[in-house]
C-alpha positions in Angstrom: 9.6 -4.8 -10.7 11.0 -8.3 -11.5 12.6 -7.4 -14.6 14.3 -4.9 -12.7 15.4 -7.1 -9.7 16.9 -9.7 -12.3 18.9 -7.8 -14.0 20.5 -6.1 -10.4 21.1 -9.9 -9.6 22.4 -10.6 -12.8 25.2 -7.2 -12.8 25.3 -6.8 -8.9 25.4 -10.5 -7.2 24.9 -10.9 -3.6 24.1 -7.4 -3.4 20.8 -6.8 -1.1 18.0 -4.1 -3.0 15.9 -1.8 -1.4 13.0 -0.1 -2.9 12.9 3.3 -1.8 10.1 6.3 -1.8 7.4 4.3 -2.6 3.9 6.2 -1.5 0.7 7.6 -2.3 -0.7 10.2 -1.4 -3.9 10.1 0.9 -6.0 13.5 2.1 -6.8 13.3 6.0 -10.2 12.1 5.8 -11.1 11.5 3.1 -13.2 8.9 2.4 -14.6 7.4 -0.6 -16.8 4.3 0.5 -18.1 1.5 -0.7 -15.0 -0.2 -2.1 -14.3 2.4 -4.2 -10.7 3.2 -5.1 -10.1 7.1 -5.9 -7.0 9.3 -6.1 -6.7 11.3 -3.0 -8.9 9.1 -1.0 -7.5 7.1 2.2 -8.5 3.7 0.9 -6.8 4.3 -2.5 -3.3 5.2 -0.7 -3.8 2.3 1.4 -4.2 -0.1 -1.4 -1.2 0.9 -3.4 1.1 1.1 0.0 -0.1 -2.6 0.9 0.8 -3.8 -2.6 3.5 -2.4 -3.4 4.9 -3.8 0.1 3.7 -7.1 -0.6 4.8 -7.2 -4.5 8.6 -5.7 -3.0 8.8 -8.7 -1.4 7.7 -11.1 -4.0 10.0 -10.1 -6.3 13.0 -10.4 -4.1 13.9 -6.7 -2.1 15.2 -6.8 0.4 13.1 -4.2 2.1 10.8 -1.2 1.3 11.4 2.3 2.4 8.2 4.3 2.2 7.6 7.9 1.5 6.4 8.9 4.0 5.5 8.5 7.5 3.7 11.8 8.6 2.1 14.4 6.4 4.7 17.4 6.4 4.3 21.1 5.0 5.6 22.5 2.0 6.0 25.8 0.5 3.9 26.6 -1.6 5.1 30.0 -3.4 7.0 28.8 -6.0 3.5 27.2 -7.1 1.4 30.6 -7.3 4.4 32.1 -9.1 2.5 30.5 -12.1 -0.9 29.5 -10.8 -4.1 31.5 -9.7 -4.1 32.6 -6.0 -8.0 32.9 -7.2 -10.2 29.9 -7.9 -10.4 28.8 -11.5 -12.9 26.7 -10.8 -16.4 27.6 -11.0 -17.8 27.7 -8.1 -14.6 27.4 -6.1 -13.4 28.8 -3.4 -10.3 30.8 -3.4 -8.6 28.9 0.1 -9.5 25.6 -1.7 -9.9 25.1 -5.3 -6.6 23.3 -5.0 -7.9 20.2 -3.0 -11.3 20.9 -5.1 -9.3 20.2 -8.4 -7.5 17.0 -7.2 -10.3 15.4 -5.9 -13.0 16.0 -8.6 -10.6 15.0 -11.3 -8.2 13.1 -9.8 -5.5 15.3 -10.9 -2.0 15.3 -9.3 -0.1 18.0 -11.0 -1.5 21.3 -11.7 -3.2 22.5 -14.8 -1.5 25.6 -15.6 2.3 26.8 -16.4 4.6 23.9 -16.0 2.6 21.7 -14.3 3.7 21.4 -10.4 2.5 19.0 -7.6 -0.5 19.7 -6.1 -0.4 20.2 -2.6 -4.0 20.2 -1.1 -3.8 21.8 2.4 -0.5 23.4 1.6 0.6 19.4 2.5 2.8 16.7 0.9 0.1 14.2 1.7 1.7 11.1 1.4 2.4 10.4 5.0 0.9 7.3 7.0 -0.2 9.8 9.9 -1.1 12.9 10.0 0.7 16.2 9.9 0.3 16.5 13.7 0.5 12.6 14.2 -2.9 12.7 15.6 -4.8 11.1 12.8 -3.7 7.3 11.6 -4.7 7.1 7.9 -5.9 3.7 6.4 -2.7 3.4 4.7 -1.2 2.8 8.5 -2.7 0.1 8.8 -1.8 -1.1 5.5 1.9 -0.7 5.8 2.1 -2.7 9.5 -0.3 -5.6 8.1 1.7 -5.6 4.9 5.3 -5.7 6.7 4.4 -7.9 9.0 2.8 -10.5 6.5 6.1 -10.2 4.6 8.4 -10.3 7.7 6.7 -13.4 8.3 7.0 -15.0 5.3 10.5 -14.8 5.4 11.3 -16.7 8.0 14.0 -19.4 6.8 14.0 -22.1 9.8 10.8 -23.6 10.4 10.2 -25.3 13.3 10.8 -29.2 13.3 7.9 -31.4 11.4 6.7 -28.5 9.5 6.4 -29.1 5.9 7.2 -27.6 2.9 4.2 -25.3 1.3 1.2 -27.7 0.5 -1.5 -27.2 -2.7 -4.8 -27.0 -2.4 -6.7 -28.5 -5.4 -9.8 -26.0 -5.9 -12.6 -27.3 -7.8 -11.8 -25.5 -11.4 -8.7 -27.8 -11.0 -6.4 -24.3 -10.9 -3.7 -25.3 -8.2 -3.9 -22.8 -5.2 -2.2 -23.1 -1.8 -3.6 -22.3 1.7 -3.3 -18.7 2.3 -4.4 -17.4 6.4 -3.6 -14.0 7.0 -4.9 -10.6 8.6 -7.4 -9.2 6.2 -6.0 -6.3 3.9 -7.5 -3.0 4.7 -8.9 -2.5 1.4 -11.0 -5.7 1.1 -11.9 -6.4 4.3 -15.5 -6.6 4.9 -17.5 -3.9 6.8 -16.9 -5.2 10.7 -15.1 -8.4 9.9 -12.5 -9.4 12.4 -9.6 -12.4 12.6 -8.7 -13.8 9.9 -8.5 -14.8 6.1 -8.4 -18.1 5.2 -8.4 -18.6 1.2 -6.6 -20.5 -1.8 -4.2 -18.4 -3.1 -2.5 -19.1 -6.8 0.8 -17.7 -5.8 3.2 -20.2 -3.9 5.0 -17.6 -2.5 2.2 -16.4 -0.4 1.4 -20.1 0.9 1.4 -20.4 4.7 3.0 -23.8 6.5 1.0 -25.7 8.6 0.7 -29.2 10.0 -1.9 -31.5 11.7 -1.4 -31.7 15.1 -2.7 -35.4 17.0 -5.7 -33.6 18.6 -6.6 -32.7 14.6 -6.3 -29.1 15.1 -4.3 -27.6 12.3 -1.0 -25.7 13.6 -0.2 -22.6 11.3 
């Protein structure tokens, strides 16, 4: 991503990038536990949309466009022009050997003729919501704590006496800064609310702060 971003500053100056159609795709739920990340799962669509938010901005976009916002239909006849209306899957059932495919072995694109998109459901499942916007996916979540993390960060014009981003030594001697955001969906402990407040080793996701006279830290 930063290769790429260097080299449209270097031929196209003063030029603002987007990243555009960046998604995952995310089965209404469907949930793995645990911690664990796997394809088709809600938490695994919610990490890769909160990263890939987050590193967008790192490296300099200008904004993100994601793909999509609501699950949507899709037709699915030009894909049993070449696949099996019938399970191929032992065991399966006819309705749903599709979803049963993706989701024991994390496949994304069919295994027979020339290898379409799977669409579980008859769905392109990438949206934030579901198909009827009645179901917020974990990836929701993700996208609004990710924007507004970078939206804030971006802010130019600090307030008067605030000072530039301050290290934090940690006790390795690595240089961190102070970090203090929402939690990410994906690593946020089981019924933990507020805040985070950690070193972080990138400077770009430091937080500004100050000490105000009563001692309370203003971030």
């Amino acid at each position: 991503v930063g290769t790429y971003v260097e080299w449209a500053r270097q031929h196209h100056p003063g030029k603002p990038i987007l990243m555009s159609e960046v998604g995952a795709e995310g089965l209404v739920g469907y949930h793995t536990g645990g911690g664990e990340l796997r394809r088709w799962s809600e938490e695994l669509q919610a990490a890769i949309i909160s990263a890939s938010v987050l590193a967008a901005h790192a490296s300099g976009f200008a904004g993100v466009v994601l793909w999509q916002f609501a699950d949507c239909s899709v037709d699915l006849e030009p894909f049993f022009r070449e696949n099996p209306r019938q399970s191929p899957v032992e065991g399966g059932i006819d309705l749903d050997w599709v979803e049963q495919l993706a989701r024991e072995l994390g496949a994304t694109t069919s295994l027979y003729g020339s290898h379409l998109p799977l669409r579980p459901r008859g769905l392109n499942n990438k949206g934030l919501v579901s198909l009827d916007r009645g179901h917020r996916k974990l990836a929701f979540t993700a996208a609004h704590e990710a924007f507004n993390a970078a939206c804030m960060a971006a802010v130019s014009q600090l307030p008067g006496g605030w000072p530039a981003a301050s290290k934090l030594t940690e006790a390795n001697g690595a240089d961190h800064v102070l970090s203090v955001h929402t939690w990410n969906s994906g690593d946020r402990p089981k019924d933990q609310p507020g805040l985070r407040v950690h070193g972080h080793r990138l400077k770009a996701r430091a937080s500004h702060w100050t000490v105000e006279p009563n001692g309370l830290i203003r971030l």
